[in-house]
C-alpha positions in Angstrom: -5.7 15.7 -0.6 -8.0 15.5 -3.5 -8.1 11.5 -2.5 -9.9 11.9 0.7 -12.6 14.9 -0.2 -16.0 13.9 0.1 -17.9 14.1 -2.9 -21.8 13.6 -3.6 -21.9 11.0 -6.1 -19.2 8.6 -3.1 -20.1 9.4 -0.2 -17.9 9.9 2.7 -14.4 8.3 2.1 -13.3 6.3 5.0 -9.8 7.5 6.4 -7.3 5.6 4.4 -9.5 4.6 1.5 -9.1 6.4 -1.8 -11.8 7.8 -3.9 -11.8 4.9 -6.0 -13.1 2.7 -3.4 -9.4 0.6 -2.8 -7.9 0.6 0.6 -4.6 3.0 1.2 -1.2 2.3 2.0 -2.4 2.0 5.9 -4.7 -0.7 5.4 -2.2 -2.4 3.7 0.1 -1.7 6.7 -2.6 -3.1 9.0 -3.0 -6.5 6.8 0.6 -7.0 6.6 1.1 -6.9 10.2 -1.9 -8.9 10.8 -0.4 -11.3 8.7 2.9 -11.1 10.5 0.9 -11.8 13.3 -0.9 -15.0 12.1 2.4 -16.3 11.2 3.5 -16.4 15.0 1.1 -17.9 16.0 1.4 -20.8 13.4 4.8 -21.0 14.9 3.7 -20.9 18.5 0.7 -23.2 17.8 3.7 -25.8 16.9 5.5 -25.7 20.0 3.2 -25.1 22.2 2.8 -28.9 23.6 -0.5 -29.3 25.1 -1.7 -28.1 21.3 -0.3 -31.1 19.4 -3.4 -32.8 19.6 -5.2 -30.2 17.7 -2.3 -29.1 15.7 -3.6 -29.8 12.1 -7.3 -28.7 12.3 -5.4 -25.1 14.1 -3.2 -24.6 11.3 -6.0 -25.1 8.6 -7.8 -22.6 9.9 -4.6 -20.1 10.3 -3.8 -21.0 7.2 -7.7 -19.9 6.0 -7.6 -16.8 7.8 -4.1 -15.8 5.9 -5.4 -17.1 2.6 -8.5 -14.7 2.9 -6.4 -11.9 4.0 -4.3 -12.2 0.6 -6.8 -13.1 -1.2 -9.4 -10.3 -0.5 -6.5 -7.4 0.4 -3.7 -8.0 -1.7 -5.5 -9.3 -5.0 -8.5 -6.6 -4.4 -11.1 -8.9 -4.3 -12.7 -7.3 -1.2 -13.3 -4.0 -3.3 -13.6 -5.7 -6.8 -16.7 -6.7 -8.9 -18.1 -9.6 -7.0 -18.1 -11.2 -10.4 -13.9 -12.0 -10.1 -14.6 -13.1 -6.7 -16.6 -15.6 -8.9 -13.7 -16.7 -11.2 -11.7 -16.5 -8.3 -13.3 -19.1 -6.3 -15.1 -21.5 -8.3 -11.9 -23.1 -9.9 -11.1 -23.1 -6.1 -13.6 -24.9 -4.9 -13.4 -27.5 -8.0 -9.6 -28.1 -7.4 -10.3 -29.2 -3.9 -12.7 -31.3 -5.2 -10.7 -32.9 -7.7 -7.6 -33.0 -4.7 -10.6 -35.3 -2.5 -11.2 -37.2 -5.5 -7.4 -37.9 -6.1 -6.9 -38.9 -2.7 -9.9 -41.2 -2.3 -9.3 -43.0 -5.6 -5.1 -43.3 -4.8 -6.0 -44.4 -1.1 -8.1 -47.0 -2.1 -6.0 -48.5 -4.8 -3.4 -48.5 -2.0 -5.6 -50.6 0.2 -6.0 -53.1 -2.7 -1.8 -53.4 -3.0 -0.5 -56.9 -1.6 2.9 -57.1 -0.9 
């Protein structure tokens, strides 16, 4: 009970929310079975036929949603300092870079290749 009392220095405490500002158990609940969710429809994206054609650009961005639900629920970085959002990302966003990189370099030795 003492989690949920309104106190002057917080605020009002959101249902669910504990006095330290991290979501409760039913929050948790509520991003798990969004993420239960998400995952059926990965699945139903696949066989559902007249989808094919946009099958890979649907899935990155299932994949995204998913990713920022873990990401910002699970490892606190919603409720966290926004400074390990930060060291969160930024080594992120530089291995993607170096993936493109990889891939660019590799695919265009590969178009040199004679057999």
């Amino acid at each position: 009970m003492s989690e949920n009392v309104t106190t002057a220095e917080h605020g009002h405490i959101a249902a669910g929310e504990h006095a330290s500002g991290h979501p409760g158990p039913g929050l948790y609940a509520l991003v798990a079975i969004a993420l239960v969710v998400l995952t059926f429809m990965e699945l139903a994206v696949y066989y559902i036929s007249f989808l094919q054609p946009l099958l890979v650009p649907i899935l990155i961005l299932l994949a995204l949603a998913k990713f920022l639900l873990v990401g910002g629920f699970y490892m606190h970085l919603y409720y966290d300092q926004k400074i390990f959002s930060i060291f969160f990302v930024f080594p992120l966003i530089l291995a993607c870079f170096i993936g493109a990189a990889l891939m660019m370099i590799f695919s265009a030795l590969e178009a040199r290749v004679i057999l």
